[in-house]
Steps between C-alpha positions, in 0.01 A plus 500: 500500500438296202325136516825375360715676798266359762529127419891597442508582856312247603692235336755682666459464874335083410591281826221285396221734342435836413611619839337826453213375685732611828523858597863443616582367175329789281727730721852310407391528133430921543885533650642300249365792248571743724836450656703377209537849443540656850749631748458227757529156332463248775116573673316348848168432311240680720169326271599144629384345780816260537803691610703563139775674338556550118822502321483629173714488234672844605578390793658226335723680299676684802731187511651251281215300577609191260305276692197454696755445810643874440168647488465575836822701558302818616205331629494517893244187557691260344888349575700339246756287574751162392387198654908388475839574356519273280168488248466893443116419627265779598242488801238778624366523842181679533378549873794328623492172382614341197376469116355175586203694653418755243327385211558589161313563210563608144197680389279341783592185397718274796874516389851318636405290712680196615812413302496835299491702859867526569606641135163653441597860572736464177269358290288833381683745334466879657432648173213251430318605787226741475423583852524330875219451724652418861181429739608442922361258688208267470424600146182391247317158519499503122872345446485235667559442896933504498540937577615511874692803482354645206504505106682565236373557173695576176331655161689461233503690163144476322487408131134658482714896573590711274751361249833505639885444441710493795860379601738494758883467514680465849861442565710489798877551586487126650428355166140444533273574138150493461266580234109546476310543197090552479204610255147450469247546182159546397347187271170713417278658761498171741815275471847613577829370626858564660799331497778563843848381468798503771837386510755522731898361545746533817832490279700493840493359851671760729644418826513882705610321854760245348332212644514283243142492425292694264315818647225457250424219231567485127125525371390455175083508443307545191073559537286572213078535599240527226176646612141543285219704633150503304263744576121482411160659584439307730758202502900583631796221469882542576736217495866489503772229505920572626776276490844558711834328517744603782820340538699614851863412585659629785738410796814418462560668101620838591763654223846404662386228712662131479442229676512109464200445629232826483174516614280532190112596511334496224101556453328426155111634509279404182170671609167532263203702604133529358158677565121593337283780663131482359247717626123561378355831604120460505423795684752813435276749674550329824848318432321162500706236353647130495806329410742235492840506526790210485854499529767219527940508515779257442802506712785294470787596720833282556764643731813393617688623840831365481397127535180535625252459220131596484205528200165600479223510273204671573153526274241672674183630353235740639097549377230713576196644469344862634193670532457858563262777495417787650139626642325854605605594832914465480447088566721306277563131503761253357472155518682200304650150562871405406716186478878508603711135376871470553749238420883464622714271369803513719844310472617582875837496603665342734462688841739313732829423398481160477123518334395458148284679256133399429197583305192676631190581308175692701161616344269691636152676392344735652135582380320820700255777498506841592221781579596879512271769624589900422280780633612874361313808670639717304803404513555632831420203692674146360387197638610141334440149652536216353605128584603166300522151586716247342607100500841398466560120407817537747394711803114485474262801567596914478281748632642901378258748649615835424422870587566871388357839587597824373373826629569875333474648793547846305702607200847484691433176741408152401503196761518143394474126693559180354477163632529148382638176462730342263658114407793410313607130428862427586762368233829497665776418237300657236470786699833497701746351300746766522590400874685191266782768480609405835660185661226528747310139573144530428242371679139508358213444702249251367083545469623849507100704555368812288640831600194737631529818651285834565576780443304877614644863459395859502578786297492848483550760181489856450675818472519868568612785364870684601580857304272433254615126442321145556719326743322100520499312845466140524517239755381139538552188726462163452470173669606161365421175738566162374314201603722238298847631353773286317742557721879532360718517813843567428593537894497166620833409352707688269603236258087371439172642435221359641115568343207414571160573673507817742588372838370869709368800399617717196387877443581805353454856589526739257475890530567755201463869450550715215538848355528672162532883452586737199725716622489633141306481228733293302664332863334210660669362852328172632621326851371193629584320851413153547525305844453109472455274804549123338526224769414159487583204771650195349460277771785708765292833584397743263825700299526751258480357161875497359595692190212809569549827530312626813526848321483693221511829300454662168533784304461599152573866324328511192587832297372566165557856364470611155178353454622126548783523267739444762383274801756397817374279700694394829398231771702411796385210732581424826521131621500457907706243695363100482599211641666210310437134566677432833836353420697233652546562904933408459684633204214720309537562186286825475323756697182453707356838347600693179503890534278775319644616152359724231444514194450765217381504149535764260323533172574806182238478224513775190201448278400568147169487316539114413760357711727577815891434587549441939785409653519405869618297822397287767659431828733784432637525910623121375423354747526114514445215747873388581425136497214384352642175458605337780819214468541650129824342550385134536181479288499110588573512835272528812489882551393632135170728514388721244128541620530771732501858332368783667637740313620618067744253396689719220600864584430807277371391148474802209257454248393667180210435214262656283137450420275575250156475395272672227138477582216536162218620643141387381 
């Protein structure tokens, strides 16, 4: 490998150095290399101490996958979801519990948070993304202290690759377009640059169940990202800057609906995004190396929900420095400080009927430090502590100690623990604002505390071989216990809300197995089962928490004959029974539980040398909730709901694009 290559790479995998002073780090960049290429596209990363998956851009490509939110159709681990009916917004659950407690990063760096949480899952484009790093449980030190469940961490294209053209045309038979555009060049030996453009239009609002209300939004969203990466001897920078405009309308605009009065909701995002990676390797030999790295994002939202109004703008910025190096023996050690400042600018609506709307403007900086300690014996034995304490200028003190061991017991069986703690600071309307889509009262707690949980699990990997084939065997189990939890019960009465601190406990349990087998060379068959124990007490005994899925399964066919110039791919998912929020003890208006429903996606992919055609499905058994939106027939009256949805709000949806992409190769 060239010297060139190796600070490439480096620059690569940045979250706040040259993180190749990690072992599990150095590992992530070998699969990238190796796996782009490969049968098996999505990989349990055995090298890591922390318990991790990779998605790589293959796997990608076995759906639609036009945004982040899509890109974890055939990933087992992680649940996407809407939040509502009305907004067209996308949630994961990882563990159990929501987004809120899953941090995520874009390339190491902490991403949509606050006000840009509820859209985020739109905002990156699938074809910009490189590769997905999903990590369970109590995950690094490095990133800060908010991971509870886990991280998520998004690369995205790299200008400093080989010099690239690529683009991306989708189209669907409910009127949806989108477009994505992306190259990179070489300025000389050091400097280079890429440019990644997407747009996308909803040219009609479709109304499958006749309810009057649209069963998806009218989108329209246009990002462009600029990115530089410089690469010296001994001195490696990247920075990059994106812009986005989204404009949402939805409710009441279906094609073929009148009324004298609709329910409009409309949602106008202006969102700008910025970042610098610089990194000085002193010692290459040993992976010793500093650097700084700083990051800050605009976000100015302003929604309406029929006559409930509600705006936010959010500028939050994000600096720090790293040291890291490794020494004889397999010891490594990372160490750095950070700074975290956020500031909301909120016009609030009014929350009782006969309230009014009012301003609200918090700040808060959080300045901490971190140590990380790695010892490698040949990489058989994985052990990584490390611990961080941070001030917040709302809620005071944070101590994150965290924990990971990985053992290789032998080539087909590898064991892994985790345990740690994580924070997250609570910004209801920001955070929640779709619950506006209601007529629901809402009651917000005030002095609401810190959220703060721990979290421990256990895994297990390996496989054995059946007639010749590797059939791979996984299973893990998880723990989540909260000791403060923004509560949001929607039990207490059916026409409020009521959030604020935890009143009891709140836990998850969370158990998963896994297995993949080629049942042909060119035939892969993956199936996953999932069982998820969330319950939390709000102040009446402790429930199940409404609108989760105790159960779940999976399973993907992957067949690629011809040597890849065909490739099928076909998931199917299984969603078990739930519970909905209880409803109204005389005259109720829905169900106490929803049943179990499946789903299945199908995907057809022909390639060529430079560029592909697919055509393919999702949720072709069309199956729907029946009425996601409750009093659809008096949007202004007392009854209207369209916050709980447990299950896909369109039926079957056909789909065909084309990609291509034409790589020069240095």
């Amino acid at each position: 490998m060239s010297g060139s290559q190796y600070i490439g790479i480096i620059l690569s995998l940045l979250p706040m150095a040259a993180v190749a002073a990690e072992p599990a780090d150095t590992s992530v960049v070998e699969m990238h290399e190796v796996v782009v290429t490969g049968k098996h596209s999505m990989l349990k990363m055995r090298s890591t101490a922390a318990n991790s998956e990779l998605i790589t851009a293959s796997d990608l490509k076995r759906a639609a996958c036009c945004s982040l939110g899509e890109s974890f159709t055939t990933n087992p681990s992680v649940d996407v979801s809407y939040s509502d009916a009305a907004t067209g917004a996308r949630q994961i659950k990882l563990l159990g519990l929501s987004g809120a407690y899953v941090q995520m990063l874009s390339e190491n760096v902490p991403a949509l948070r606050g006000a840009g949480a509820p859209f985020g899952l739109g905002y990156i484009a699938g074809p910009w993304i490189q590769s997905i790093q999903v990590s369970k449980g109590a995950s690094s030190v490095k990133n800060g202290y908010e991971s509870v469940t886990g991280q998520i961490n998004i690369e995205m294209k790299k200008p400093q690759a080989d010099p690239s053209v690529s683009a991306n045309v989708y189209v669907d038979h409910m009127g949806k377009v989108e477009g994505n555009l992306d190259g990179n060049i070489h300025l000389g030996d050091k400097w280079s640059t890429a440019l990644l453009l997407h747009g996308e239009n909803s040219f009609k609002a479709h109304d499958s169940n006749h309810d009057g209300f649209a069963d998806m939004p009218r989108t329209r969203q246009f990002a462009a990202m600029n990115r530089w990466a410089y690469l010296g001897s001994n001195y490696v920078f990247q920075a990059a800057v994106k812009g986005l405009f989204e404009s949402r309308r939805s409710g009441q605009i279906a094609h073929g609906a009148h009324f004298d009065k609709p329910y409009l909701i409309d949602i106008d995002t202006k969102r700008v995004e910025a970042f610098t990676k610089n990194a000085y390797i002193f010692d290459r030999d040993n992976d010793g190396n500093i650097a700084l790295i700083a990051s800050a994002n605009f976000h100015d939202m302003k929604a309406g929900y029929g006559n409930r109004l509600y705006s936010v703008v959010q500028r939050d910025a994000y600096l720090s420095g790293m040291f890291e190096r490794k020494w004889t023996g397999g010891h490594a050690l990372s160490a750095g400080i950070s700074l975290v400042y956020d500031n909301y600018h909120q016009m609030l609506p009014a929350l009782a009927p006969d309230g009014s709307p009012k301003p609200e403007d918090t700040h808060e900086a959080t300045p901490g430090a971190y140590a990380q300690y790695t010892y490698n014996l040949d990489d058989r034995l994985i052990a990584m502590a490390g611990m961080r304490v941070d001030r917040s200028s709302l809620y005071g003190k944070m101590f994150t100690p965290r924990v990971h061991i990985r053992y290789n017991v032998a080539a087909p069986l590898t064991l892994q623990l985790s345990a740690g703690r994580g924070y997250r600071s609570p910004h209801v309307m920001a955070e929640y604002h779709y619950l506006l889509a209601s007529s629901r009262t809402l009651h917000i707690e005030k002095n609401l505390k810190q959220e703060s949980a721990w979290n421990a699990g256990v895994s297990a990997n390996g496989y054995v071989t059946l007639w010749s084939r590797r059939l791979a065997l996984s299973a893990e189990y998880y723990y989540t216990r909260f000791s403060n939890q923004l509560s949001v019960d929607l039990d207490a009465d059916p026409h409020a809300a009521y959030i604020g601190n935890l009143g009891g406990r709140s836990f998850s349990h969370t158990f998963q197995a896994e297995m993949t087998f080629d049942i042909l060379p060119e035939l892969t068959f993956t199936a996953a089962y999932r069982l998820t124990d969330v319950k939390t007490d709000y102040g009446r005994g402790l429930v199940q928490k409404p609108l989760t899925s105790r159960d779940k399964g999976l399973f993907t066919l992957g067949w690629s004959p011809d040597m890849g110039i065909w490739q099928l791919d076909v998931t199917c998912a299984v969603n078990g029974s739930g519970r909905n929020p209880l409803p109204a003890a005389t005259n109720p208006l829905w169900e106490k539980r929803y049943k179990a429903y499946a789903m299945l996606n199908a995907q057809l992919t022909r390639n060529f040398r430079h560029w592909s055609v697919y055509v393919g499905g999702e949720n072709l058994t069309g199956y729907r909730q029946k009425n996601p939106v409750i009093g659809a027939s008096d949007p202004w009256g007392p009854d209207f709901d369209a916050t709980m949805v447990h299950a896909p709000l369109h039926g079957a949806l056909i789909y065909a694009g084309f990609r291509y992409n034409f790589t020069q190769y240095l």
